[in-house]
C-alpha positions as CSV (number, residue, x, y, z in Angstrom):
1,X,-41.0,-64.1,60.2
2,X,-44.0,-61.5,59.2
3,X,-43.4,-60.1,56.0
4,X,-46.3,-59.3,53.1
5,X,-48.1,-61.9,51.7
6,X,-46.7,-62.4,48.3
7,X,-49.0,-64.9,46.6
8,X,-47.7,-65.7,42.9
9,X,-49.4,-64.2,40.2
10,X,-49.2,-65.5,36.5
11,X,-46.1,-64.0,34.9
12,X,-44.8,-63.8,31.4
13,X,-42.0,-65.9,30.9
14,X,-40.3,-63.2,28.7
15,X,-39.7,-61.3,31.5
16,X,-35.8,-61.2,32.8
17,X,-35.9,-63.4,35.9
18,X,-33.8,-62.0,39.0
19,X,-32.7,-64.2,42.3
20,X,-31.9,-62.5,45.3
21,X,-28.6,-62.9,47.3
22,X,-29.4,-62.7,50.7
23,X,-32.5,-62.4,53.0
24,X,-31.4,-59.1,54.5
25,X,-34.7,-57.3,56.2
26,X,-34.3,-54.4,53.3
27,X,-34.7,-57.2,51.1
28,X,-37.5,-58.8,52.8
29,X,-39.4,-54.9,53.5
30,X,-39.0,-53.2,50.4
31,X,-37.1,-55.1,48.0
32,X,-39.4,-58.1,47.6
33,X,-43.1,-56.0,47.4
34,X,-41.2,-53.9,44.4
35,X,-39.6,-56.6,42.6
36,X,-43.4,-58.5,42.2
37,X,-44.6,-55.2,40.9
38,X,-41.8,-54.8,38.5
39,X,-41.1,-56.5,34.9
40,X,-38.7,-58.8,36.8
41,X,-39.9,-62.7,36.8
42,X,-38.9,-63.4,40.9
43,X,-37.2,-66.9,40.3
44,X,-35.1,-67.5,43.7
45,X,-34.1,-66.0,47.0
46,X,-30.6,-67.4,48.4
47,X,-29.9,-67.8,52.4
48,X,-26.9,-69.6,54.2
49,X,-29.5,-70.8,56.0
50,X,-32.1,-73.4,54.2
51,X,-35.0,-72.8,57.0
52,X,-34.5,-68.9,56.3
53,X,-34.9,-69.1,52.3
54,X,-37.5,-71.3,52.4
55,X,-39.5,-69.3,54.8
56,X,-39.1,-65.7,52.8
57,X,-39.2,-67.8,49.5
58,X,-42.7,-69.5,50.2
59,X,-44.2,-66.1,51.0
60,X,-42.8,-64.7,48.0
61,X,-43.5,-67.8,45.7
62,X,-40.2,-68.6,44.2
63,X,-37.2,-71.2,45.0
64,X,-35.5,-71.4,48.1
65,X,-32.0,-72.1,47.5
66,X,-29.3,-72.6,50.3
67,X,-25.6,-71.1,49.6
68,X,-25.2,-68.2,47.2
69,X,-23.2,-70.1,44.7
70,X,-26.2,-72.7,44.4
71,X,-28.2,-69.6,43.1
72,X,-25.8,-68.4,40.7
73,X,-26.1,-71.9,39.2
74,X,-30.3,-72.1,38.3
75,X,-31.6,-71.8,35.1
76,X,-33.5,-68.9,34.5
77,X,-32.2,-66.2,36.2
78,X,-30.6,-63.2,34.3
79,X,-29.9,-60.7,37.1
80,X,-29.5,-60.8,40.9
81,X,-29.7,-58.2,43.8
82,X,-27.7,-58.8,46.9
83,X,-28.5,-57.0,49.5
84,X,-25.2,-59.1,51.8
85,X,-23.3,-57.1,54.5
86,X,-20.9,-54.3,52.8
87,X,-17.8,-56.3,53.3
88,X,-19.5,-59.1,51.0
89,X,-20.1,-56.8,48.1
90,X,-17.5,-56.8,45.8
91,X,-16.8,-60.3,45.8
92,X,-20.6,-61.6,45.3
93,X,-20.6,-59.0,42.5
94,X,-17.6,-60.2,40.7
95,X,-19.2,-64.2,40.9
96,X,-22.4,-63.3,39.8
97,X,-20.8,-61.2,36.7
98,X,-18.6,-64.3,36.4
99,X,-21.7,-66.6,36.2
100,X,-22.9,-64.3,33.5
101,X,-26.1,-62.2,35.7
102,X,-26.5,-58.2,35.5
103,X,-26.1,-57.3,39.4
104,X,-27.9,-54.7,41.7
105,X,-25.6,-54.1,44.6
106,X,-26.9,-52.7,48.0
107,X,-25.4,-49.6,48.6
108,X,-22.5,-48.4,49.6
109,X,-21.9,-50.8,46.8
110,X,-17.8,-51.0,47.2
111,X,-14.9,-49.0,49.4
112,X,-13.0,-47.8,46.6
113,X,-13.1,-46.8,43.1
114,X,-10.2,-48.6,41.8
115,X,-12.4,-51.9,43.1
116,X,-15.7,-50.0,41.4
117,X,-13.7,-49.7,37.8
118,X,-12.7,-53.2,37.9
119,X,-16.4,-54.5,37.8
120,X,-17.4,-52.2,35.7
121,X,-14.9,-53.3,33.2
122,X,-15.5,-57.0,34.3
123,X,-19.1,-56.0,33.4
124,X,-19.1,-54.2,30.2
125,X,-16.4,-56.9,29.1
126,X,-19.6,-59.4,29.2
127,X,-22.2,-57.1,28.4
128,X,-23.7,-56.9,31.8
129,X,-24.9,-54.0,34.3
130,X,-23.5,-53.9,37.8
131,X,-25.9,-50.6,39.1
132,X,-25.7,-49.5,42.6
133,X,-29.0,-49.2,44.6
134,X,-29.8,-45.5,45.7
135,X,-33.3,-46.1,45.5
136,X,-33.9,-42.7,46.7
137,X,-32.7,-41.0,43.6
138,X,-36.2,-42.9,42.1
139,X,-38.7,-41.0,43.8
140,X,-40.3,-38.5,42.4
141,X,-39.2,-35.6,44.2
142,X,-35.7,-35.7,43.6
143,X,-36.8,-35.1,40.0
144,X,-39.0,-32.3,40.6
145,X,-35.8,-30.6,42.7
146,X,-33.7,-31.3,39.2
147,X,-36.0,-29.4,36.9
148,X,-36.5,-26.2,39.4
149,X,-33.0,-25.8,39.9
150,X,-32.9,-26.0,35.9
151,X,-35.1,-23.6,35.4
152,X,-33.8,-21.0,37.8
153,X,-35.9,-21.2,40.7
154,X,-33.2,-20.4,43.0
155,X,-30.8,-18.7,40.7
156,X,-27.4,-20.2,40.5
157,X,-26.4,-22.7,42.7
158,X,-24.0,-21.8,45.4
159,X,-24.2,-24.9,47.7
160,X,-25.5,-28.3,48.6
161,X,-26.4,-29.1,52.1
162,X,-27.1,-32.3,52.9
163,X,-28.0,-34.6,56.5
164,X,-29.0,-38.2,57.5
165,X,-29.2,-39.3,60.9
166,X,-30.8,-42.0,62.7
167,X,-30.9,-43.0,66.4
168,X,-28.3,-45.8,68.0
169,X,-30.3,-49.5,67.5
170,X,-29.1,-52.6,69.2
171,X,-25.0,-52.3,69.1
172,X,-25.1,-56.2,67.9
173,X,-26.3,-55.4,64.4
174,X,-24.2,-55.5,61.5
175,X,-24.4,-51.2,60.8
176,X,-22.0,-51.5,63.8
177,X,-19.4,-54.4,62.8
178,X,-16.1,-53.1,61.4
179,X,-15.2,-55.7,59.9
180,X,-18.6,-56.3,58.1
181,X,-17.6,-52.8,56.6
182,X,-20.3,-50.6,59.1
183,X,-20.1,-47.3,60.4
184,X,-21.8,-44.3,59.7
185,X,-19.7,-43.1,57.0
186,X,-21.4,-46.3,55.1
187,X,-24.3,-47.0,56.6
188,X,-25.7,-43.5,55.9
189,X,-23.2,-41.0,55.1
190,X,-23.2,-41.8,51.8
191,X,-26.9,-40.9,51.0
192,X,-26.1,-37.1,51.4
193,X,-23.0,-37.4,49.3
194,X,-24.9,-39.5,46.2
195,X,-27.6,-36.8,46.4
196,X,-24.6,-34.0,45.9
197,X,-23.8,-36.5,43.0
198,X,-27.0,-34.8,41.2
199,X,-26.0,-31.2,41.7
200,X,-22.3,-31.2,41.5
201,X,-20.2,-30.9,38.7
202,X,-18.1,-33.9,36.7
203,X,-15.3,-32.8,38.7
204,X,-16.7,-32.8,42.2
205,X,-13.8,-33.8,44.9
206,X,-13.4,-34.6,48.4
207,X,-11.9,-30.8,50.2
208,X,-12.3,-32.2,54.0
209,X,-13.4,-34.7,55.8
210,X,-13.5,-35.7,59.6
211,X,-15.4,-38.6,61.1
212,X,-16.0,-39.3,64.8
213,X,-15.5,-43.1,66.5
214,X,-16.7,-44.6,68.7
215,X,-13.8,-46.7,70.7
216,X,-16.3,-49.6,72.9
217,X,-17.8,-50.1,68.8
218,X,-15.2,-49.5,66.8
219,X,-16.8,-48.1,64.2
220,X,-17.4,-43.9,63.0
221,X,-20.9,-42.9,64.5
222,X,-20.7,-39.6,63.0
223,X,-19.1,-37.7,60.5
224,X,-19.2,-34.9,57.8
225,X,-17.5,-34.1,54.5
226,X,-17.4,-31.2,52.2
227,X,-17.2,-31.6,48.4
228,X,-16.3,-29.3,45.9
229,X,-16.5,-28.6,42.2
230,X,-14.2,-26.7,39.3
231,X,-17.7,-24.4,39.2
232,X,-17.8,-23.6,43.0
233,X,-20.3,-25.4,43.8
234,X,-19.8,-26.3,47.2
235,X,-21.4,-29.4,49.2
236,X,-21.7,-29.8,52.9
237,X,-22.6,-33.5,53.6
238,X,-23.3,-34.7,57.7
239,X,-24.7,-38.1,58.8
240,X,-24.9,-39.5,62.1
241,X,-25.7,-43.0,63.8
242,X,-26.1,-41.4,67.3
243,X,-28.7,-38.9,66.1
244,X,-32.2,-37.5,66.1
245,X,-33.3,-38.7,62.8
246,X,-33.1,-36.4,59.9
247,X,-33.1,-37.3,56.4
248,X,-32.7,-33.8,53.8
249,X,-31.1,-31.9,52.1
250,X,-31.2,-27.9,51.0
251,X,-30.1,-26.2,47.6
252,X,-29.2,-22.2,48.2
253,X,-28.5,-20.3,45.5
254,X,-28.3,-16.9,44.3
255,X,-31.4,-16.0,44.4
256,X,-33.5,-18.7,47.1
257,X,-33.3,-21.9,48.7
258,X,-35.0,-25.0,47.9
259,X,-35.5,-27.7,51.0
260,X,-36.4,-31.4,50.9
261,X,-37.7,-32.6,54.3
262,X,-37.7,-36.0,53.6
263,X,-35.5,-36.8,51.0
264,X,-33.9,-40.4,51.3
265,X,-36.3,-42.6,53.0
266,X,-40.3,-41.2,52.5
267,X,-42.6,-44.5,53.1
268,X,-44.5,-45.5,50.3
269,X,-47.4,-43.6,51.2
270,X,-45.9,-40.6,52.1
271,X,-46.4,-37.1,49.7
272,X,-42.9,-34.9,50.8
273,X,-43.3,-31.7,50.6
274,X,-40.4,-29.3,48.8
275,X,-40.1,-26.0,50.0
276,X,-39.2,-23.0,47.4
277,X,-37.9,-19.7,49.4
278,X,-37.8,-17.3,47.2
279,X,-37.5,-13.5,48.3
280,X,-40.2,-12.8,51.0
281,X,-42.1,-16.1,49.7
282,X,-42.5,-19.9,50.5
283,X,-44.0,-22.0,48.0
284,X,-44.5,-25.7,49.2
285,X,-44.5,-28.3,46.4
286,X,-46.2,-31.7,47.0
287,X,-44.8,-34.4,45.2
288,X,-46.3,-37.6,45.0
289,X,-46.3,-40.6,46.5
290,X,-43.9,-43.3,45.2
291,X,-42.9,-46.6,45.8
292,X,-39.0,-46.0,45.5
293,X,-37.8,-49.4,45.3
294,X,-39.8,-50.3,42.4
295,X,-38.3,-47.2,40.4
296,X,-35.0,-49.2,41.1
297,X,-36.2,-52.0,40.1
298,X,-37.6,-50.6,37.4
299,X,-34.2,-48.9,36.2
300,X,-32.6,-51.9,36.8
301,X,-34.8,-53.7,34.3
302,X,-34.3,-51.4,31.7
303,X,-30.1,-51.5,32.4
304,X,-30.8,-55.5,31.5
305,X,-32.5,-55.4,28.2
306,X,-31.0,-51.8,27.4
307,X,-27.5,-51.6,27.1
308,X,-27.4,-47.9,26.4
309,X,-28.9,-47.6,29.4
310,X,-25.9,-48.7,31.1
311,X,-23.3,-46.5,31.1
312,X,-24.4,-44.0,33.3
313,X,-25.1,-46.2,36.0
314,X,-21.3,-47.5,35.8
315,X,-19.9,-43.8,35.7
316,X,-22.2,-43.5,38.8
317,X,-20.9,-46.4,40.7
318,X,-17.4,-45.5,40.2
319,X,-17.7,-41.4,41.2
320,X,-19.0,-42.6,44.2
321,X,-16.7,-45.1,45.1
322,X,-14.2,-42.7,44.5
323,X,-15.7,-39.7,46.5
324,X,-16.3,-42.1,49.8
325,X,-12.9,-43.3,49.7
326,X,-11.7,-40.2,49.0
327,X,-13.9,-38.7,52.5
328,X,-12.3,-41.7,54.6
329,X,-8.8,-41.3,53.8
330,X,-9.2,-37.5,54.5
331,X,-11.3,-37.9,57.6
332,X,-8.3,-40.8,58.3
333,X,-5.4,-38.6,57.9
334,X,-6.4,-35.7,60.3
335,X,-6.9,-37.9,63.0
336,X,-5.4,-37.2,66.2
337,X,-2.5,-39.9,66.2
């Protein structure tokens, strides 16, 4: 298994100490370079398999620890992040809560909101943070497009485009197992409809919805949904499994357009670039580069020793539970029968 050398550095022991759930390769690739960066003391990563933790766990310097449930028992650890197949989310979350740890879910972080409200409660009940990980909305970017729409740069905002899209990959893996809770609805669909999140309205809602299976995979490949708000703001959101790869979004308003090229998975090196139409103008904007993980990790940190940091991240997690469930049983319910 190649993954970056990790060699342990001297660490405060006053920092919150985190265990991972699962040696997913997002865990491995990003997850693990951020967290050592971060104010997070790595204590333990968790496989079914012992010969998988303990060869991610010597390269990262902390415990290898075989079953989940063995984690959730050491000493030391405050928070986890489990990075488990979709289907597994929900019920990892709600044991780790139970075992007293603030949890970082992989996103889509659950199917439904009722389930997303119930560990929310669960959490707030035991003064924890259960925070879903759209570690796109961290980079800086995303922050820049915030302030210009603010400040008028496009007028008033009429709509929200939004596309993700990545080519087929081996039909084995787990984006492509139902019952693992893939498809492209999940796997990437909902990164265009967390980024309308940011520019729609409280009372943003699901107005259609249609999604595209495959019957050899049995999964959606394809799909798109259009949101809405009590403001008009409109939000056009398409994502793909079976695509050229595309990753943006566009804000067009009264008076321009503003256009992220790259806007959910720029590499750690990468400067995006924002282009600002406005009348007979382009301006590009550079933004800078950003490791995007560890501004989740980061966040996530603050959500532990913060707890007025919290609520927003569980109003989060819910509206977008709802809003996904709400696409699916619209996209469901025009199906040819």
């Amino acid at each position: 298994m190649e993954i970056e050398d990790l060699t342990p550095v001297l660490e405060s022991e006053q920092r919150a100490g985190i265990g991972i759930i699962g040696c997913a390769d997002i865990a491995v690739r990003r997850a693990l370079p951020a967290i050592r960066r971060s104010s997070f003391r790595l204590t333990a990563m968790a496989s079914r398999s012992r010969e998988k933790a303990e060869a991610v766990a010597a390269a990262a310097g902390c415990t290898a620890v075989e079953g989940y449930e063995r984690l959730l028992e050491l000493p030391g650890i405050d928070a986890v992040y489990i990075p488990l197949p979709n289907s597994e989310h929900a019920k990892w979350a709600q044991r780790a809560l139970e075992a007293g740890k603030h949890v970082l879910l992989e996103k889509p972080a659950v199917p439904d909101a009722r389930t997303a409200r119930d560990l929310v409660a669960f959490a707030e009940e035991r003064d924890l943070v259960v925070m879903e990980n759209f570690a796109f909305l961290r980079h800086p970017q995303h922050e820049q497009a915030r302030a210009l729409v603010a400040d008028g740069a496009i007028g008033r905002l009429r709509s929200y485009h939004g596309a993700f899209g990545i080519p087929p990959t081996d039909p084995r893996g787990i984006k492509y197992q139902a019952d693992l809770g893939g498809g492209a609805l999940w796997e990437v669909g909902c990164y265009p409809v967390r980024a309308a999140q940011e520019y729609l309205g409280p009372s943003a809602r699901v107005l259609g919805a249609g999604l595209k299976s495959d019957p050899e995979l049995g999964v959606d490949v394809s799909g798109a949904a259009l949101l809405g708000d009590d403001d008009g703001v409109v939000a056009n959101c398409s994502f793909g499994l079976s695509h050229g790869y595309r990753s943006a979004y566009e804000l067009w308003g009264s008076e321009g357009r503003l256009v992220l090229e790259w806007a959910f998975t720029p590499s750690v090196d990468a400067r995006p670039v924002l282009r600002l139409q406005q009348k007979d103008r382009e301006t590009q904007i550079l933004a800078p580069a950003s490791d995007q993980f560890l501004g989740v990790f980061t966040a996530f940190h603050d959500a532990v020793r913060d707890p007025a940091a919290r609520a927003g991240h569980h109003r989060d997690l819910v509206r977008q539970a709802g809003l996904m469930a709400g696409i699916r049983a619209h996209a469901l319910a025009t199906q040819p029968r």
